[in-house]
C-alpha positions in Angstrom: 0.0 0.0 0.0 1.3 3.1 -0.8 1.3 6.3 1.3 -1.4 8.9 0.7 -1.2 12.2 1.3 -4.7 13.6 2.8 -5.3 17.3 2.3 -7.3 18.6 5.6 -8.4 22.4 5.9 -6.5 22.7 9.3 -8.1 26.6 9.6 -10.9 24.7 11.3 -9.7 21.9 13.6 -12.5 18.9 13.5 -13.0 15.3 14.6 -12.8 14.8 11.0 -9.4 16.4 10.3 -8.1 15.0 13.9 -8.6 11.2 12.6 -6.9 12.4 9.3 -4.3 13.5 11.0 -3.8 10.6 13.0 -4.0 8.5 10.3 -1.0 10.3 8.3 0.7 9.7 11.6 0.1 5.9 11.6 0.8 5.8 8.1 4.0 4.1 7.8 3.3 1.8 10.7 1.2 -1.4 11.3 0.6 -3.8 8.3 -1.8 -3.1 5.0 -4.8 -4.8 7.3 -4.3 -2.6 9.7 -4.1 0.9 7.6 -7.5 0.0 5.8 -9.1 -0.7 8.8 -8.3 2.3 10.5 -8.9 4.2 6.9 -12.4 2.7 7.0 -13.4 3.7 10.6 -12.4 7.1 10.0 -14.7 6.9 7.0 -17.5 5.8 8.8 -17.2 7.8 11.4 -16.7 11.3 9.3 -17.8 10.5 5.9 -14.5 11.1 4.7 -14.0 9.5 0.9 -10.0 8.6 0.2 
């Protein structure tokens, strides 16, 4: 899997943006399995589309 780069307005700190944020943390750690899972939580939680 290759690293994404998420663009977040960060004007306006969110939930939304936090998890992003997070998540470009976490990028490089933790297997494939683990990145998609997290990616898909965040989705569902914020509606957030990669």
């Amino acid at each position: 899997m290759t690293a994404r780069k998420r663009v977040v307005d960060n004007r306006t700190p969110t939930y939304a943006s936090a998890i992003v944020r997070l998540l470009d943390a976490f990028d490089g750690l933790g297997s494939d399995a683990e990145r998609l899972v997290l990616a898909a939580h965040a989705e569902s939680l914020t509606g957030i589309q990669k």
